[in-house]
C-alpha positions as CSV (number, residue, x, y, z in Angstrom):
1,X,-0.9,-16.7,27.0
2,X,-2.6,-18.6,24.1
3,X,-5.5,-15.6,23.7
4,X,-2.4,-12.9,24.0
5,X,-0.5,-14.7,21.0
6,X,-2.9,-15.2,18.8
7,X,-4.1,-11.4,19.3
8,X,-0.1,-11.2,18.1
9,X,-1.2,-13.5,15.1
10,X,-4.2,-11.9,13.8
11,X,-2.3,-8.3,13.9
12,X,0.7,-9.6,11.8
13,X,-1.9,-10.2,9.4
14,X,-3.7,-7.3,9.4
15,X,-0.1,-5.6,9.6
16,X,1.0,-6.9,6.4
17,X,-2.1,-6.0,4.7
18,X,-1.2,-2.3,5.4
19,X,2.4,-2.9,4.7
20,X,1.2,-3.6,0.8
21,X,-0.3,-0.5,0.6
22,X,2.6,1.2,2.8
23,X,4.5,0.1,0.1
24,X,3.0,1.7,-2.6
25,X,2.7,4.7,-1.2
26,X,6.7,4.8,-0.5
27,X,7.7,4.0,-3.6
28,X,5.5,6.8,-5.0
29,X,7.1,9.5,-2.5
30,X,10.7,7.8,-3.1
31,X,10.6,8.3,-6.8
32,X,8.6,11.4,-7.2
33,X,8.8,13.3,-3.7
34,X,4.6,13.2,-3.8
35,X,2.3,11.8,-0.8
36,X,-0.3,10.3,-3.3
37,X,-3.2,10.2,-0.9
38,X,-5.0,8.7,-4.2
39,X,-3.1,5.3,-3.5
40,X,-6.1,3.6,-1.7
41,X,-8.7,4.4,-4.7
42,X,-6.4,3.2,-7.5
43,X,-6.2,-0.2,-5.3
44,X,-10.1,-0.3,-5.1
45,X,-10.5,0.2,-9.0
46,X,-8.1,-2.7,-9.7
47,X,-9.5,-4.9,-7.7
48,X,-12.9,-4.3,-8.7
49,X,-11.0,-4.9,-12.5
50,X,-10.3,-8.2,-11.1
51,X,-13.8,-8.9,-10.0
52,X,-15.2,-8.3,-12.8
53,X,-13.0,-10.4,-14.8
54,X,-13.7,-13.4,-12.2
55,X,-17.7,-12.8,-12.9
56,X,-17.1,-13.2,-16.3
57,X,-15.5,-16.7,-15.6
58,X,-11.6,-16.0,-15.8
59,X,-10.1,-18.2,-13.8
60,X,-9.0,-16.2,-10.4
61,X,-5.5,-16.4,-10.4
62,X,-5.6,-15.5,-14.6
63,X,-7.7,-12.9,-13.7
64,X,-5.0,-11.7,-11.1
65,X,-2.2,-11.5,-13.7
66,X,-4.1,-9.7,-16.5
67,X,-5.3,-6.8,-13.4
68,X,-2.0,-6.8,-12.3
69,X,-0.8,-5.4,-16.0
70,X,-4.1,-3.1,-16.3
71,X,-2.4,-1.9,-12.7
72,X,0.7,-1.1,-13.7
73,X,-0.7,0.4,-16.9
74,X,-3.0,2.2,-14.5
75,X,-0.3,3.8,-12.7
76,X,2.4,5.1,-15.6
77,X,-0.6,6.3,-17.7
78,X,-1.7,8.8,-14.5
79,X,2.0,9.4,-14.2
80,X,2.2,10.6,-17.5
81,X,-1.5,12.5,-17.8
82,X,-2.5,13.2,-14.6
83,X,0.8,14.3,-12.7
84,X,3.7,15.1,-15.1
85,X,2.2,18.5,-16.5
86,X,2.1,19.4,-12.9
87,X,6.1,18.5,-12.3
88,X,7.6,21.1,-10.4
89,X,4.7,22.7,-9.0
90,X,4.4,23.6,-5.3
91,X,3.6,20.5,-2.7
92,X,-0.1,21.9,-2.0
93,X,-0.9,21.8,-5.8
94,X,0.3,18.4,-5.7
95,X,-2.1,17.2,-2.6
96,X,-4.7,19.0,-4.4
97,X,-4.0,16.6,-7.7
98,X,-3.7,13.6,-6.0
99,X,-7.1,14.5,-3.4
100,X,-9.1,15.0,-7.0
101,X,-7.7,12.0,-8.1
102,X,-9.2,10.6,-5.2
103,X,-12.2,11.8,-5.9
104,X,-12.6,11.3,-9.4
105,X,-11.1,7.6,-9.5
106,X,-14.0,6.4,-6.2
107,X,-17.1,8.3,-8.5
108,X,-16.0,6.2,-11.3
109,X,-15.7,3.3,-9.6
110,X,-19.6,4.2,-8.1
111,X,-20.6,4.9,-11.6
112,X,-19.9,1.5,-13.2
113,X,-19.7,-0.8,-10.6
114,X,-21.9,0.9,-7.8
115,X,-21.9,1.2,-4.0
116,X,-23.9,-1.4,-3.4
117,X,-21.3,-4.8,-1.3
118,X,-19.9,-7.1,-3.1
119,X,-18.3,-10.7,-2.4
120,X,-14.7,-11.2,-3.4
121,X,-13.0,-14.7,-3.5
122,X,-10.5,-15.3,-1.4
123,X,-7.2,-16.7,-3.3
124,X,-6.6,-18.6,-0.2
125,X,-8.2,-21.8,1.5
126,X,-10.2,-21.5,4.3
127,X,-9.1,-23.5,7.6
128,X,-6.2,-23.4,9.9
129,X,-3.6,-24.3,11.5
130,X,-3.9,-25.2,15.5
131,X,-0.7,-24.8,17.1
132,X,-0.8,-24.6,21.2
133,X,-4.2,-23.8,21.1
134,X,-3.2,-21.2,18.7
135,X,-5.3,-21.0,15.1
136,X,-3.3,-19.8,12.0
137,X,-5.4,-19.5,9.6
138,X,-4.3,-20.3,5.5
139,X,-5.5,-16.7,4.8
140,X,-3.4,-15.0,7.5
141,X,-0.5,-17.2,6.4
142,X,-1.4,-16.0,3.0
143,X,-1.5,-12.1,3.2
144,X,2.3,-12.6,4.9
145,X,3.5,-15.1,2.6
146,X,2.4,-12.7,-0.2
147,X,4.1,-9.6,1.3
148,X,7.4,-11.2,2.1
149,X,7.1,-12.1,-2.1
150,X,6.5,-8.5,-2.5
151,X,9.5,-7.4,-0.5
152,X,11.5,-10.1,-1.9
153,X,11.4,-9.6,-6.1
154,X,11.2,-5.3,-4.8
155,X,14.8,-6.3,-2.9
156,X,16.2,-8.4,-6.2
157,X,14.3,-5.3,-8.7
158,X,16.4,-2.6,-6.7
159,X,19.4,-4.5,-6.0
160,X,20.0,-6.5,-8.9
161,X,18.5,-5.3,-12.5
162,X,19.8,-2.6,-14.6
163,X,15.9,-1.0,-14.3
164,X,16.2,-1.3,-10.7
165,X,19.9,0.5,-10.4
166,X,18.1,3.5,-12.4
167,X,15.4,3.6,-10.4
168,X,17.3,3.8,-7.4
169,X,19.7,6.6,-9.5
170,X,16.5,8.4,-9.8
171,X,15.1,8.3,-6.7
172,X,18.4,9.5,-5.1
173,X,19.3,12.4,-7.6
174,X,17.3,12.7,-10.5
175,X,19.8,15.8,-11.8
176,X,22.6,13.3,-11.8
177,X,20.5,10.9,-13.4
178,X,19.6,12.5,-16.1
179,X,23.1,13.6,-16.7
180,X,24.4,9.9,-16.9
181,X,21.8,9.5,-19.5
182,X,18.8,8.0,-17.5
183,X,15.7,9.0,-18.9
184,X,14.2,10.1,-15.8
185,X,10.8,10.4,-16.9
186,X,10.3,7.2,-18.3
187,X,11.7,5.9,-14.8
188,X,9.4,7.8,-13.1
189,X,6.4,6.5,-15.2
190,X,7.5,3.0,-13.8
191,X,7.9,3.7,-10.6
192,X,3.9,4.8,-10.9
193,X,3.4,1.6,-12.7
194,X,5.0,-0.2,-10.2
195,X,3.3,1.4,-7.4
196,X,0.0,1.2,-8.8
197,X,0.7,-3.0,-9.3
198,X,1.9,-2.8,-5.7
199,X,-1.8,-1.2,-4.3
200,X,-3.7,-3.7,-6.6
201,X,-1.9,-6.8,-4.3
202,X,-3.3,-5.1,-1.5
203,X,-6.8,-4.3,-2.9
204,X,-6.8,-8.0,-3.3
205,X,-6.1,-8.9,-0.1
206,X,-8.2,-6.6,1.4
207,X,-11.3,-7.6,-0.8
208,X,-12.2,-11.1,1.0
209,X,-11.8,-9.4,4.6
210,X,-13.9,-6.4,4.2
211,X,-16.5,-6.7,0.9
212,X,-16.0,-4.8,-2.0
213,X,-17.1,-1.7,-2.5
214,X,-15.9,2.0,-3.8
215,X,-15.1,2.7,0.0
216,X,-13.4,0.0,1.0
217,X,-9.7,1.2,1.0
218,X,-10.8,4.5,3.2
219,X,-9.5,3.0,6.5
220,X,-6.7,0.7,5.3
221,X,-5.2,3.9,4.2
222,X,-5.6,5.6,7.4
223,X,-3.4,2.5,8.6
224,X,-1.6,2.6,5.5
225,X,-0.1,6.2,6.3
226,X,0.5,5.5,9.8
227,X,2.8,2.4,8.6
228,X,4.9,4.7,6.4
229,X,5.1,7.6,9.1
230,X,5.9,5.2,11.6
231,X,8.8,3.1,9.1
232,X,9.7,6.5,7.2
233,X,8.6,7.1,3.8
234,X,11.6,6.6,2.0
235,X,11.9,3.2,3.0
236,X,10.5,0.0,2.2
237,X,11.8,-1.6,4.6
238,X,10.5,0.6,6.9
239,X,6.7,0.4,5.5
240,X,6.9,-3.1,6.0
241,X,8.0,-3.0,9.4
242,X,5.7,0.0,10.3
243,X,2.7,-2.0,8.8
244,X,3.3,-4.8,10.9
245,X,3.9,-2.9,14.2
246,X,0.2,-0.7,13.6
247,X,-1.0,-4.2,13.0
248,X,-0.6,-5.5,16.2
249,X,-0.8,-2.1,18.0
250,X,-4.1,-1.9,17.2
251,X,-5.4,-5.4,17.6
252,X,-3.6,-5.1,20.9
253,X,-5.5,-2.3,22.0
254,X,-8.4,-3.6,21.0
255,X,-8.8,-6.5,22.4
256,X,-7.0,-5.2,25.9
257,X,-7.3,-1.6,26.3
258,X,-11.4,-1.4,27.5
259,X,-12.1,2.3,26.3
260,X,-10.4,1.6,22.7
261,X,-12.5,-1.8,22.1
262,X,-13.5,-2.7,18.5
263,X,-15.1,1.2,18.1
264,X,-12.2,3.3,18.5
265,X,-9.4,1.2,16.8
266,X,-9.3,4.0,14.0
267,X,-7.4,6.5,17.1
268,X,-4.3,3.8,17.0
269,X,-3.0,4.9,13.9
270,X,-3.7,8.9,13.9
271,X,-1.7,8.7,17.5
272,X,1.2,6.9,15.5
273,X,1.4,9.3,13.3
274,X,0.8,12.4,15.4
275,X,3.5,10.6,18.1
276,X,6.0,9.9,14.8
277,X,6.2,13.6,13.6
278,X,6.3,15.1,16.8
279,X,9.2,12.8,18.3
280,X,11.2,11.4,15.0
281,X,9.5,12.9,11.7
282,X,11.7,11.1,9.4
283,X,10.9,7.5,10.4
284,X,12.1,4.6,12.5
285,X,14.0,4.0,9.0
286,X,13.9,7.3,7.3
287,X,16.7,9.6,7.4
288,X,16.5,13.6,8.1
289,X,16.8,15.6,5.6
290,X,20.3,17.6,6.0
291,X,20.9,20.5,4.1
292,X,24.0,22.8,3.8
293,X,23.7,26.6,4.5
């Protein structure tokens, strides 16, 4: 019972690490309507931002902050360059943009920083807890206090500030928004921004678990994908959730399904999202789209 719950414990970990960069990628589609599949790259070049600024003897969490701004920086200048002259175009054109984005944000990250592995300090202590003969570690209670953080100021940005209410105003009818004179585009830059400062949490966490390199967000956003298929991508609620529930689905099957092992742990999340869209497409949290003849 001890082995089966801490299997429990170290997929609510890896869980919420996708759920950060579930996140991201919902608030993108919520605002804009656009799948960016260039999330995982932007998350990688902010978090190699931070490492650098920790080599040149920032102080970690300093150096945190100050990516955290270049993030969200990041993310409305792309917005404004890189996607809004492309605004109404058709949904392939858009997966094109966002797949050369891909492309072109990984090369430069090659370019200066190279492929070669690199350490990244964890912002959390090593050690942990024994409970039952259960260990929690500090990072794994880390990554989840850090997400529940996430959710929470997202929650109190949405629910309770006049930026938030647009946003929201946006995201649900941009027409009507416009017409109750929200400048839409600006909101949408932010929501970019916000997005992009949302990936570079997850970069971070991701960083001490896996080494930094170019390719390092590849998989997570495999997982990343199959947490906001699975949760639907117009919720965040739902992304957290989903990212959780791959989490421990795949450790799971892992650790007790012989043919999946530690190999084949990559099929977990393409049969969540190939079982999501052919049973409920929008979502455990989504809601079908409805439209009037």
């Amino acid at each position: 019972m001890a082995d089966f719950i801490q299997q429990l414990v170290e997929g609510l970990g890896a869980g919420a690490i996708y759920a950060s960069l579930a996140l991201a990628l919902v608030l993108i589609y919520r605002f804009t309507g656009i799948v960016n599949f260039a999330q995982g790259e932007m998350a990688m070049f902010a978090t190699f931002i931070a490492w650098q600024l920790v080599q040149a003897g920032v102080p970690f969490w300093l150096a945190l902050g100050a990516t955290l701004a270049i993030a969200f920086g990041g993310g409305m200048l792309i917005e404004r360059v890189v996607i809004r002259p492309v605004e109404g175009a058709p949904e392939l054109a858009l997966v094109i943009v966002t797949l050369g984005l891909f492309i072109l944000v990984n090369a430069v990250a090659g370019w200066i920083w190279s492929f070669l592995i690199k350490d990244f300090p964890s912002p959390f202590p090593s050690g942990a807890l024994d409970a039952g003969g259960v260990h929690l570690s500090y990072s794994t209670l880390g990554v989840l206090g850090v997400v529940a953080v996430v959710m929470g100021l997202l929650y109190i940005l949405f629910r309770y500030t006049k930026i938030g209410l647009a946003m929201r105003a946006v995201a649900s009818n941009p027409a009507s928004a416009r017409l109750l004179g929200i400048r839409v585009s600006g909101v949408l830059a932010l929501g970019w921004g916000l997005a992009a400062l949302v990936g570079a949490v997850s970069g971070v966490l991701v960083a001490p678990v896996l080494f930094l390199e170019p390719t390092m967000m590849g998989g997570v956003l495999i997982y990343a994908f199959a947490a906001a298929t699975l949760g639907g991508f117009d919720s965040p609620v739902g992304a957290v959730v989903g990212g959780l529930v791959v989490g421990i689905a795949e450790t799971l099957a892992g650790a007790y399904v012989g043919v999946i092992g530690s190999d084949l742990k990559i099929g977990v999340p393409l049969a969540v999202i190939i079982g999501v869209l052919l049973f409920r497409p929008q979502g455990l949290f989504g809601r079908a789209a409805v439209e009037r003849a």
